[in-house]
C-alpha positions as CSV (number, residue, x, y, z in Angstrom):
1,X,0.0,0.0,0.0
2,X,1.3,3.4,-1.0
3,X,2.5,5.0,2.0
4,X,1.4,9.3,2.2
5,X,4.8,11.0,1.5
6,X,6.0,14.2,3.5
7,X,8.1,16.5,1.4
8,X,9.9,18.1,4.1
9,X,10.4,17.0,7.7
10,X,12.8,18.1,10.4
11,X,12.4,14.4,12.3
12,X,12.3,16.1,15.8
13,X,10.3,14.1,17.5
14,X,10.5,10.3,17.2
15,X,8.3,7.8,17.9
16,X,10.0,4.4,20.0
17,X,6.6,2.4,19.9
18,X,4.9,1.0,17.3
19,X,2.4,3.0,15.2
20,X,-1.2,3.5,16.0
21,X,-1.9,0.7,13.2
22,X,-0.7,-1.9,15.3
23,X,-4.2,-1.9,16.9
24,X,-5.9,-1.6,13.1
25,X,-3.6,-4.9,12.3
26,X,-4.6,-6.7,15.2
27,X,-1.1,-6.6,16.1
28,X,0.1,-7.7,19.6
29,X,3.5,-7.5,20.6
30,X,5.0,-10.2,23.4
31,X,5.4,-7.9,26.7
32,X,8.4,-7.0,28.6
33,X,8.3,-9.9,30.4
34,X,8.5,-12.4,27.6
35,X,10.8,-10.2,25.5
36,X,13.1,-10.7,28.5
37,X,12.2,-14.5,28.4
38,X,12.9,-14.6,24.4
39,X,16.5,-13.8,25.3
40,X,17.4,-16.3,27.7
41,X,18.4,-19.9,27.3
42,X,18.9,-22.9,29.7
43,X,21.8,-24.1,28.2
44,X,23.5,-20.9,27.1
45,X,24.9,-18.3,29.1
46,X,26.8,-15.3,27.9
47,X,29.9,-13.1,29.3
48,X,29.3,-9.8,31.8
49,X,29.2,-7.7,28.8
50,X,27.5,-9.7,26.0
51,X,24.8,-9.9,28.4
52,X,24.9,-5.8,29.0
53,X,24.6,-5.9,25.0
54,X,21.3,-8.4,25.5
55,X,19.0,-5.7,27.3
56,X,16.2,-4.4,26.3
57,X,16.3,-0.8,26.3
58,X,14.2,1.3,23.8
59,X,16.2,3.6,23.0
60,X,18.3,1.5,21.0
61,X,15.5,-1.5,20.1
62,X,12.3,0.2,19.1
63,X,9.4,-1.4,18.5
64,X,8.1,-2.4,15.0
65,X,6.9,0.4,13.0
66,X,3.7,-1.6,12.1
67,X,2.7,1.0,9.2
68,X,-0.1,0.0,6.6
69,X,1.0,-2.8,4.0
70,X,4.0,-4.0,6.5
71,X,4.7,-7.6,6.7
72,X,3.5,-7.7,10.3
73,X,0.0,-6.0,9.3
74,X,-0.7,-9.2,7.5
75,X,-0.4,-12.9,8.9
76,X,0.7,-13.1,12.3
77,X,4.3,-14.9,12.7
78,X,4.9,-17.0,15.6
79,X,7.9,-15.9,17.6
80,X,11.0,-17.6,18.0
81,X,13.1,-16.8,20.9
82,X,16.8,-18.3,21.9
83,X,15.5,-21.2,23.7
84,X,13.1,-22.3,20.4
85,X,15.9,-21.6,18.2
86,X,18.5,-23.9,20.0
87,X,16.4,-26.6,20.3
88,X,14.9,-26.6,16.6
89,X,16.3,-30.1,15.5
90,X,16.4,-28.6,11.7
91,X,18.9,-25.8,12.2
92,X,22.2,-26.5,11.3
93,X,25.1,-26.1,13.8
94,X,28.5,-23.9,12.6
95,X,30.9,-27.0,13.0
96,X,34.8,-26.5,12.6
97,X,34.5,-28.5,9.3
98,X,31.3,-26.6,8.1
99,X,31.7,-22.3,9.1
100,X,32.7,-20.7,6.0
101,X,29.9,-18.6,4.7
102,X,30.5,-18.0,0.5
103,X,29.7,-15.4,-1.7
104,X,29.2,-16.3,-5.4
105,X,29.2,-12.9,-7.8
106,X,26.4,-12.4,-10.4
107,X,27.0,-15.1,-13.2
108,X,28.9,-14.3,-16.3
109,X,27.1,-13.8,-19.7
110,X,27.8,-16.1,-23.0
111,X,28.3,-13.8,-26.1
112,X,25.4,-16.2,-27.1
113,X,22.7,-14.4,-24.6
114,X,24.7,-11.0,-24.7
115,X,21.0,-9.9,-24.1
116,X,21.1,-10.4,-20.7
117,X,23.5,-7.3,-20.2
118,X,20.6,-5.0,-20.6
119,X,19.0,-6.5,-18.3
120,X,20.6,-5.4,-15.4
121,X,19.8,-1.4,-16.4
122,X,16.3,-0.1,-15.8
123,X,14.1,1.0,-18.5
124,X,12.7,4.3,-16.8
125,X,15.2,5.4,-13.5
126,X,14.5,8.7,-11.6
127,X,17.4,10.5,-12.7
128,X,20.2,10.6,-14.4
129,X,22.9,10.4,-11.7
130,X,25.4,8.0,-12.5
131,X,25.2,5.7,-10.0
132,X,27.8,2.6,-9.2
133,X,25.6,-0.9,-8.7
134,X,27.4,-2.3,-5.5
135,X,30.7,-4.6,-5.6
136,X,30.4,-8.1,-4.6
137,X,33.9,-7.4,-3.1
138,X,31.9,-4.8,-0.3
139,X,29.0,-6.8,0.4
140,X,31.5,-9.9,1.2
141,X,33.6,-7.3,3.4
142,X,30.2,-6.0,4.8
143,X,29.0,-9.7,5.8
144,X,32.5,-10.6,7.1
145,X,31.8,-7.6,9.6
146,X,27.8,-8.8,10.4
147,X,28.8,-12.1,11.1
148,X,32.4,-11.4,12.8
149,X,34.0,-14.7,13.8
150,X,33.4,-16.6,10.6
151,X,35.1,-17.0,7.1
152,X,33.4,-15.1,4.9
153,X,34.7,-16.1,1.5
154,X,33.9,-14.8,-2.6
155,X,34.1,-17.8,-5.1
156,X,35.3,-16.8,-8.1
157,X,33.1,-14.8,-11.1
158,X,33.9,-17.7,-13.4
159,X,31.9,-20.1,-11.0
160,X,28.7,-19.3,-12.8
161,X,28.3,-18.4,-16.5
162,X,24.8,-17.6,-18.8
163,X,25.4,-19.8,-21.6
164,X,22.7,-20.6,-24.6
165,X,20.1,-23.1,-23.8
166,X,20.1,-24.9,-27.1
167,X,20.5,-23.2,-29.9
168,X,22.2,-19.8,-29.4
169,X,19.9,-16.5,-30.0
170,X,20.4,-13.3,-30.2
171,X,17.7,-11.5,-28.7
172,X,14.9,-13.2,-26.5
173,X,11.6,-14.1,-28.0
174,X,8.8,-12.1,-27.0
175,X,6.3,-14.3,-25.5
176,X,4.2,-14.6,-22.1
177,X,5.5,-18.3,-21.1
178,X,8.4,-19.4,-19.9
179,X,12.3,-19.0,-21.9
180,X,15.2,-20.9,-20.8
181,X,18.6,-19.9,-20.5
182,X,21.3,-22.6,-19.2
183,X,23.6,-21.7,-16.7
184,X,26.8,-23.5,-16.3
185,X,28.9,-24.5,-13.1
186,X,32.0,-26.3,-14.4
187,X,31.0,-29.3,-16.5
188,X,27.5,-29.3,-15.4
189,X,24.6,-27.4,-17.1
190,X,21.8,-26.6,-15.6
191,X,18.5,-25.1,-17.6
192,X,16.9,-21.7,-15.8
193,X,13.5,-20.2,-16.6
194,X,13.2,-16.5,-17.3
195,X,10.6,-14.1,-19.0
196,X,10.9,-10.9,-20.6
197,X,7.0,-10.1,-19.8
198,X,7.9,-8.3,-16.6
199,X,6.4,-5.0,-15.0
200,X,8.3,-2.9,-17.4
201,X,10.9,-1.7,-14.9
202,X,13.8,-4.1,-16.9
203,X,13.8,-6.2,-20.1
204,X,13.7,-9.6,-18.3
205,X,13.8,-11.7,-15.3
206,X,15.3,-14.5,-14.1
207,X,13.6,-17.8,-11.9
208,X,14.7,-17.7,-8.2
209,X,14.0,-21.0,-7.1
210,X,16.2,-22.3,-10.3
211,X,19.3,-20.3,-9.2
212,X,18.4,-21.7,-5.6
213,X,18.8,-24.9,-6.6
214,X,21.9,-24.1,-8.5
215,X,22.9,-22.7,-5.5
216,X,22.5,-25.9,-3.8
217,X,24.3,-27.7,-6.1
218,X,27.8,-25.9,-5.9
219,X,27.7,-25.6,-2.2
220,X,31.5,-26.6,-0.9
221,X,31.9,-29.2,1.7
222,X,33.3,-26.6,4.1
223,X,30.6,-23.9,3.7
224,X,28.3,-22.8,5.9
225,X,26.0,-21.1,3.8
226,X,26.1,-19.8,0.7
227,X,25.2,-16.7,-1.2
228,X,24.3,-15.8,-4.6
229,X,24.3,-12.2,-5.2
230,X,22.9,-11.6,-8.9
231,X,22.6,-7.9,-10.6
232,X,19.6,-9.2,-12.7
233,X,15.7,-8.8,-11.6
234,X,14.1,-11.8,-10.0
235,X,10.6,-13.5,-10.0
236,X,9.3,-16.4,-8.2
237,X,6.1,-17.4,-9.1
238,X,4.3,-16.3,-12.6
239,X,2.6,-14.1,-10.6
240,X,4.8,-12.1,-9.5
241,X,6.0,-8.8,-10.1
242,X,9.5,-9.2,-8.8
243,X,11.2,-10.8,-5.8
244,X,14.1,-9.2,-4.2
245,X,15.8,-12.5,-2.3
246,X,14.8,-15.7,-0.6
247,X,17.1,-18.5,1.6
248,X,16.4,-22.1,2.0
249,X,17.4,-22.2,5.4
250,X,17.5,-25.6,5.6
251,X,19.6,-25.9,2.6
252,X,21.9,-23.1,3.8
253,X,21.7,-21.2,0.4
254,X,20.3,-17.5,-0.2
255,X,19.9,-15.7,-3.8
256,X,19.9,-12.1,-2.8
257,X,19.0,-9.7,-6.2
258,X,20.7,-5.7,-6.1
259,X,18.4,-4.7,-9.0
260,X,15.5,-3.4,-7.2
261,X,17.6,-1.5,-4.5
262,X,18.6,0.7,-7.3
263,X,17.9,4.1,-5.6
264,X,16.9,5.5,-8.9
265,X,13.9,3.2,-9.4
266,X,12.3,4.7,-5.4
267,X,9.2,6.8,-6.5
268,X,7.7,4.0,-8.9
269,X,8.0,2.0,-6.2
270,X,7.0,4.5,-2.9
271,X,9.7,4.6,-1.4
272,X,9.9,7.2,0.5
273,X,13.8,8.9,0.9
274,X,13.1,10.9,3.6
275,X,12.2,8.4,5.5
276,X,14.7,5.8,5.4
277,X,15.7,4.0,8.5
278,X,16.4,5.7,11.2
279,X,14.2,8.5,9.9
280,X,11.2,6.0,9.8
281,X,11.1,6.6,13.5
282,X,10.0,10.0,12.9
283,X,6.7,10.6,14.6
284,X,5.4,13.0,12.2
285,X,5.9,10.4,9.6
286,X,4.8,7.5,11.5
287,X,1.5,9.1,12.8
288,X,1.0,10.7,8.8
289,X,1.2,6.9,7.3
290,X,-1.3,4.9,10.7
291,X,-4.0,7.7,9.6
292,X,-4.1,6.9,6.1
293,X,-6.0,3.8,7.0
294,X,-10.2,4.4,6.8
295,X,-11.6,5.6,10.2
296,X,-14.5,3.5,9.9
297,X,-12.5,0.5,9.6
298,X,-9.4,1.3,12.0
299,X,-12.4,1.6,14.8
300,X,-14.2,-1.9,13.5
301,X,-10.8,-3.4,13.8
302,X,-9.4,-1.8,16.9
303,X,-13.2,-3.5,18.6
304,X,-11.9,-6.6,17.4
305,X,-9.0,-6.3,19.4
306,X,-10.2,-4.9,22.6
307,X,-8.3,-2.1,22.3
308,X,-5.4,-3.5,23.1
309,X,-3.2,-1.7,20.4
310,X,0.4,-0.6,21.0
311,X,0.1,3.0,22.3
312,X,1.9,5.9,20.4
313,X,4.7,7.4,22.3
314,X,7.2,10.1,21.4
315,X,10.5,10.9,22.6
316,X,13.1,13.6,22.2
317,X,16.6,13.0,20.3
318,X,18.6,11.1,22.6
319,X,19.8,7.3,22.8
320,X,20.8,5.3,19.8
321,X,18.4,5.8,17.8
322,X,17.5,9.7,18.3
323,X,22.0,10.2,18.0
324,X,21.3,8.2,14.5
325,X,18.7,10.1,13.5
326,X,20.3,13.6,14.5
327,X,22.8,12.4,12.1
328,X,21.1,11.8,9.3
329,X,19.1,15.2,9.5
330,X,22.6,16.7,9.1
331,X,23.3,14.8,5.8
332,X,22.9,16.7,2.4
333,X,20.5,16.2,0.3
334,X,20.7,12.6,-1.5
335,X,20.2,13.7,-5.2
336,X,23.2,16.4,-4.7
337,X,25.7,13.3,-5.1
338,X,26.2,9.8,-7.5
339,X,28.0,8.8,-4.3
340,X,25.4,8.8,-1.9
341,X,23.2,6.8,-4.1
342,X,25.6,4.4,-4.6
343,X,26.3,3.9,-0.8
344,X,22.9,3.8,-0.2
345,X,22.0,1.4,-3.1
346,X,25.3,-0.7,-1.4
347,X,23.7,-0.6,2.2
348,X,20.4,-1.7,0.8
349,X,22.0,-4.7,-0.4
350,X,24.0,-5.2,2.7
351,X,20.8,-4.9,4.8
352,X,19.0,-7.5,2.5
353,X,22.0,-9.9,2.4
354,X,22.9,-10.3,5.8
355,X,19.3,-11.1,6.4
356,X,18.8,-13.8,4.3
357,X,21.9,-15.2,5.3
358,X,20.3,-14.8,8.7
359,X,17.4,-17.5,8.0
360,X,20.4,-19.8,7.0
361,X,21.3,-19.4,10.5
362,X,18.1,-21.2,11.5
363,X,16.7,-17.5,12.3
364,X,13.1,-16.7,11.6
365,X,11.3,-13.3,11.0
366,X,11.1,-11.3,14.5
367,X,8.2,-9.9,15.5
368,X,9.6,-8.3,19.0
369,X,11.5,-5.4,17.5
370,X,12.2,-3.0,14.9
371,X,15.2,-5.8,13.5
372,X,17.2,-6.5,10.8
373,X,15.3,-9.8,10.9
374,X,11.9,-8.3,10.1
375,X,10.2,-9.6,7.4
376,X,9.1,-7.2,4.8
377,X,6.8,-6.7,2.2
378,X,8.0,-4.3,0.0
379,X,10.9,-2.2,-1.0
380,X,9.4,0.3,0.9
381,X,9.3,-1.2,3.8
382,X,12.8,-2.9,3.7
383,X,13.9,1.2,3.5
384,X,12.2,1.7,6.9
385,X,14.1,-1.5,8.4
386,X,17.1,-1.5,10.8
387,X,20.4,-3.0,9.9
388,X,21.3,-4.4,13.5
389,X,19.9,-7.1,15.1
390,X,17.6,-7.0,18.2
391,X,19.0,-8.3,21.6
392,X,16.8,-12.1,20.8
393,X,18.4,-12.2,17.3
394,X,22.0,-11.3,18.4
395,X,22.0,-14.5,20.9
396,X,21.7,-16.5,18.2
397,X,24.1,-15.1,16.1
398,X,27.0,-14.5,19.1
399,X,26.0,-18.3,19.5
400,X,26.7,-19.5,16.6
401,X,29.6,-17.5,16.1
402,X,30.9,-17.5,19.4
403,X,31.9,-13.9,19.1
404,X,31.9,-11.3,21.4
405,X,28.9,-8.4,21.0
406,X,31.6,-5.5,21.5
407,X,33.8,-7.0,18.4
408,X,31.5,-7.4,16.3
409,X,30.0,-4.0,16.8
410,X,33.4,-2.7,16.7
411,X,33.8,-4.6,12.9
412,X,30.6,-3.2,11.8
413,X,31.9,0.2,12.6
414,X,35.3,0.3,11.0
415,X,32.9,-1.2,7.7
416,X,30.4,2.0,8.3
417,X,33.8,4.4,9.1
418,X,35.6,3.7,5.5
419,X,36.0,6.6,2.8
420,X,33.0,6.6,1.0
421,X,30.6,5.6,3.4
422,X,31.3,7.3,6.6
423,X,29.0,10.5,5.2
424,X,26.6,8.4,3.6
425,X,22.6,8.0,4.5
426,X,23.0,4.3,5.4
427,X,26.3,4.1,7.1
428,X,26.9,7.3,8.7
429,X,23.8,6.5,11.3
430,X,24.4,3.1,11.6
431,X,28.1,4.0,12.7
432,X,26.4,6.8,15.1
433,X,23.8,4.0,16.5
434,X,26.9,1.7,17.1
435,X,29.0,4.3,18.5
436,X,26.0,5.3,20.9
437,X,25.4,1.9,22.0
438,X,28.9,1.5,22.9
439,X,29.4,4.3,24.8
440,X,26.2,3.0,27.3
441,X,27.3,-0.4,27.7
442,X,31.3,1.2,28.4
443,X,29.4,3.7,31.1
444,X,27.4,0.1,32.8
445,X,30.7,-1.5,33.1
C-alpha cells in the first residue's frame, strides 16, 4: 500500500513504539516480560558484557513500526526466541568442518545471450545520476563484519556463466511463457527459466528458485551457507511482479538480487527517501502513514482487538536511535551526489544480504523489535528497516559465532567508518547508533 509521502520534515520528534496501526492490524507484541524470556536460554549463558549488550532498552530497540501494507499487518508470525531456536532439531550447527559462509558474484554472460546485459539497467530510472551498482567485493567485506567470527569467502566470477540453452539466440523471443537460459557450473549445465514479460521496470527476469537450486548444487563441503548475489531482476512465481531474495534455510543457500535496491527506481516504487531507516522513526511520519487507513475500519478493527493496540509514544533525540537520526538530519541532500546513491544502493544490499543469510542461520522473522530480521513486504518497507539485530536475534548469532557483542560491533563500525561511506545516509547512522550503544554499555561497566 502506498504509504502518504511528506516533502519536508525536520524528524524532531521520534516515535520508539509501534504505530497506532498496530491496533488496526490486530497486532500484539510479546510484553516485557516475555521479550526478556525470548532472550534467555537454559543451556546458554553469555559473558558480563555480551549480556549488557542483550538488554532491552528502547532507546536503542524500538518497536516495529507496524505501518499499513508491513509484513507484520498481515499474517501473524509465531515468535522464536533463543531457547526455540537452540532446540529446533532442523537448524544447522556452525561445526569447525562446516563455518565458512561464501559469496558467489552475479553469473557471467555467453556472447550467445549477450542480451542479458541489458537487463541489469532499468528501463525508466529517476534521474540521471550516474550511480555505481554495488561490488560483490563490499557486500562480502560487509557480511565478514555482520557475522564477525566466521570466514566469509567470494568464489570466483567464473563459477557461474549464462550460456545458450540450445540453440544460441540473439535476442529473447517475445512471448508470455516461460524461456530458458542454461547456466553453467563447471562441467554441469543446468536449464533456468526466465521471462521478458515483466512489469516494465527491466527487459527480463530471471527464476529464483532455479538459481536456488543451483545454489544448492555448488555448495562446498566446508561452507556454511552460501550466497548468490545476482545484478539481474528476480521472479518467483508467474505471478509475481519481482522478488528481491529468498534463503532455503534448511539448505543453507540464499539468492539475494541488487536490482531493485537501485535508488533510482524509489518513486515508482513508494519509497519514501526521507524516511529511510532511522528517519522512519519519525513521529510525524509515522503518525502521517497509521491515519491513512479508513476511520470506519481502524475503529471496526481496533473493537476486534479490545483495544489493546500498542500505544503511540514520542520521545526527544537522545539514545541510539535519536544520536542516528540527529545524524542523518545533518546529511545533504541525497540527489546532490552519485555517491550517496551508490552507498545507499550498497547498504540496501548489505541490509538485504545479511538477512537472508540470517534465515540460513536457523533465524526466523522477529516480531519483538524494529530488526534486521523483520520480514518485509516491499521495498518500501525494507527502507524503513534497521540493519542491527535485536538483543533475541543477536543470541543467536553471538552463539553461533561465538563472538563477542563488543567485536562485532566494533567490525561493523570500521565497515560504516571507511571513505565513501562514513557520510553516507545508510552508514553514517548506523556507525552513530553503534558508537551510541557502545558508549552505554562502556558507562554500565
Amino acid at each position: 500500500m502506498p504509504q502518504r509521502s511528506i516533502s519536508t520534515c525536520d524528524h524532531k520528534s521520534i516515535c520508539l513504539s509501534s504505530s497506532t496501526h498496530a491496533a488496526v492490524a490486530g497486532f500484539r507484541r510479546q510484553s516485557p516480560r516475555q521479550r526478556l524470556a525470548a532472550i534467555k536460554a537454559d543451556s546458554q549463558s553469555f559473558p558480563r558484557e555480551d549480556k549488557l549488550f542483550l538488554e532491552e532498552d528502547h532507546r536503542v530497540f524500538p518497536a516495529p513500526l507496524l505501518l499499513p501494507g508491513d509484513d507484520l499487518a498481515g499474517e501473524p508470525e509465531d515468535p522464536q526466541s533463543f531457547q526455540e531456536w537452540l532446540d529446533d532439531k532442523h537448524r544447522n550447527p556452525v561445526t569447525a568442518k562446516q563455518k565458512t559462509v561464501y559469496i558467489v558474484p552475479s553469473p557471467q554472460i555467453d556472447p550467445g545471450v549477450d542480451f542479458l546485459g541489458t537487463w541489469t539497467t532499468p528501463k525508466r530510472p529517476d534521474d540521471d545520476l550516474s550511480t555505481k551498482p554495488p561490488t560483490t567485493k563490499d557486500v562480502q567485506e560487509y557480511l565478514t563484519a555482520f557475522y564477525h567470527g566466521l570466514p566469509v569467502k567470494m568464489m570466483p566470477p567464473s563459477t557461474l556463466r549464462f550460456i545458450p540453452w540450445g540453440e544460441p539466440t540473439k535476442r529473447p523471443r517475445k512471448k508470455t511463457g516461460p524461456q530458458y537460459l542454461g547456466l553453467q557450473s563447471g562441467d554441469e549445465c543446468v536449464r533456468i527459466r526466465s521471462r521478458t514479460l515483466s512489469d516494465g521496470t527491466y527487459g527480463g527476469q530471471v527464476n529464483l528458485d532455479d538459481l536456488l537450486d543451483v545454489a544448492i548444487s555448488i555448495l562446498p563441503k566446508d561452507a556454511y551457507a552460501l550466497l548468490i548475489l545476482v545484478d539481474f531482476d528476480l521472479y518467483e512465481d508467474e505471478d509475481d511482479e519481482f522478488v528481491c531474495g529468498r534463503a532455503y534455510g534448511g539448505s543453507r543457500v540464499a539468492v539475494v538480487s541488487s536490482a531493485r535496491y537501485n535508488p533510482t527506481l524509489d518513486s515508482i516504487q513508494d519509497v519514501d527517501r526521507l524516511h529511510a531507516w532511522p528517519a522512519s522513526h519519525c513521529d510525524k511520519y509515522m503518525s502521517t502513514c497509521a491515519s491513512a487507513e479508513p476511520t470506519a475500519k481502524r475503529q471496526k478493527k481496533k473493537s476486534q482487538v479490545n483495544g489493546r493496540g500498542s500505544q503511540n509514544s514520542t520521545s526527544e533525540l537522545n539514545g541510539p536511535v535519536g544520536d542516528a537520526i540527529s545524524v542523518y538530519r545533518s546529511l545533504p541532500e541525497l540527489d546532490s551526489s552519485s555517491s550517496l546513491i551508490s552507498a545507499l544502493w550498497l547498504g540496501r544490499v548489505c541490509r538485504t544480504t545479511s538477512h537472508e543469510l540470517g534465515h540460513c542461520f536457523g533465524i526466523a522473522h522477529c516480531v519483538y523489535y524494529a530488526c534486521s530480521m523483520q520480514g518485509t513486504a516491499s521495498v518500501s518497507e525494507d527502507a524503513r528497516q534497521p540493519p542491527y539485530l535485536c538483543p533475541v536475534d543477536l543470541a543467536k548469532i553471538l552463539c553461533a559465532t561465538s563472538t563477542a557483542a563488543s567485536e562485532r560491533y566494533r567490525a561493523l563500525l570500521a565497515f560504516c567508518e571507511r571513505p565513501g561511506n562514513s557520510d553516507t545516509h545508510f552508514f553514517a547512522p548506523f556507525a552513530t547508533w553503534i558508537r551510541s550503544r557502545l558508549a552505554q554499555i562502556e558507562d554500565s561497566c
